[in-house]
C-alpha positions, 0 to 999 in steps of 0.5 A: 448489487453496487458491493458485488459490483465492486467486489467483482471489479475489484478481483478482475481489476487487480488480477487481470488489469484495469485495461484488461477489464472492460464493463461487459466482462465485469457485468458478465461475472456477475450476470447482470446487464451493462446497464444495471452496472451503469445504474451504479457506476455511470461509467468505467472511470466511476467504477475504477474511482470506486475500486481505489476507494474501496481498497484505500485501508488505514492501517489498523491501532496496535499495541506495538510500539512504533518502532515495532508498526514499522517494521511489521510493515514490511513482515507484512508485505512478505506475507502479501509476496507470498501469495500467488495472487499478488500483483504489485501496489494496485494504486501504482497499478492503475496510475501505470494504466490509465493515471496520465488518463485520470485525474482521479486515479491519480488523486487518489493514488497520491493521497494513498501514498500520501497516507502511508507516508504520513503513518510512518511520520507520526510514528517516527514522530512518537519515537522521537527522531529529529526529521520524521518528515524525511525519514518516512519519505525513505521508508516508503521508497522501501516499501515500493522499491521492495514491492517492485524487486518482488515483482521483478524476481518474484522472490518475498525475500526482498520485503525482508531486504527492505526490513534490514535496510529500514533497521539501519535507517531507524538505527541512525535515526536513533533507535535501538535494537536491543535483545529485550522481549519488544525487539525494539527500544526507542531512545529519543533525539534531541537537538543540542 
């Protein structure tokens, strides 16, 4: 009962806004009564906690060179654009909506952020950049700016804007792009 709980919250939340959602919509869907939801959840905040957690995903091992993971983030995100059902970064959705509320909204929001942020540093570390800190902070200014384009123009081609505008960054950086089967070579940086 609490994972139908949460996969119907999650839906309604994501669809319609967390605002938007009150308990008794979410027990409604379902057919069960406020306090059964309680009984899981005791209280809307619990619940929304839940739904952040529940969508907080690590991005998965892969074979892909590193240069390649990053990249592929933003081909991703096309793909996500594309959807009609797509809203936006429910993390910043739900700060946006009740983070000035929540403490733990937004706790959990900074550590999502927080979380992509440090992925792209560890990459960029393997590849051999000198400042992979800084270079991932830029890289996430990318994803979110071309989520909040996309939202604004309803238009995927802003995830393959950000993509070109990542190539330049890793480019100064100093990896290659070369035409071999990988896409991508990497050659590292050091300091002299």
């Amino acid at each position: 009962m609490k994972e139908r709980i949460l996969e119907t919250a999650d839906g309604l939340f994501y669809l319609k806004g967390i605002r938007a959602v009150g308990v008794d919509t979410i027990a409604a869907e379902i057919g069960i009564s406020k306090r059964t939801l309680y009984n899981h959840f005791p209280s809307k905040d619990a619940l929304i906690s839940a739904y952040l957690q529940r969508r907080f995903v690590q991005p998965r091992a892969s074979d892909k060179s590193p240069a390649e993971q990053i990249l592929a983030t933003f081909d991703s995100l096309e793909r996500r654009f594309s959807s009609k059902d797509f809203r936006g970064c429910p993390f910043v959705n739900a700060v946006a909506e009740v983070g000035v509320e929540s403490r733990s909204v937004r706790k959990i929001a900074v550590a999502f952020k927080e979380s992509r942020r440090l992925w792209f540093r560890d990459l960029l570390a393997q590849i051999g950049v000198a400042d992979p800190d800084s270079l991932a902070t830029q890289l996430v200014l990318l994803v979110d700016g071309s989520i909040a384009q996309d939202l604004v123009r309803d238009d995927p081609a802003m995830a393959r804007a950000a993509k070109e505008a990542a190539k330049v960054l890793l480019s100064d950086a100093g990896v290659r792009f070369d035409d071999v089967p990988s896409g991508l070579r990497s050659k590292n940086r050091t300091k002299e």
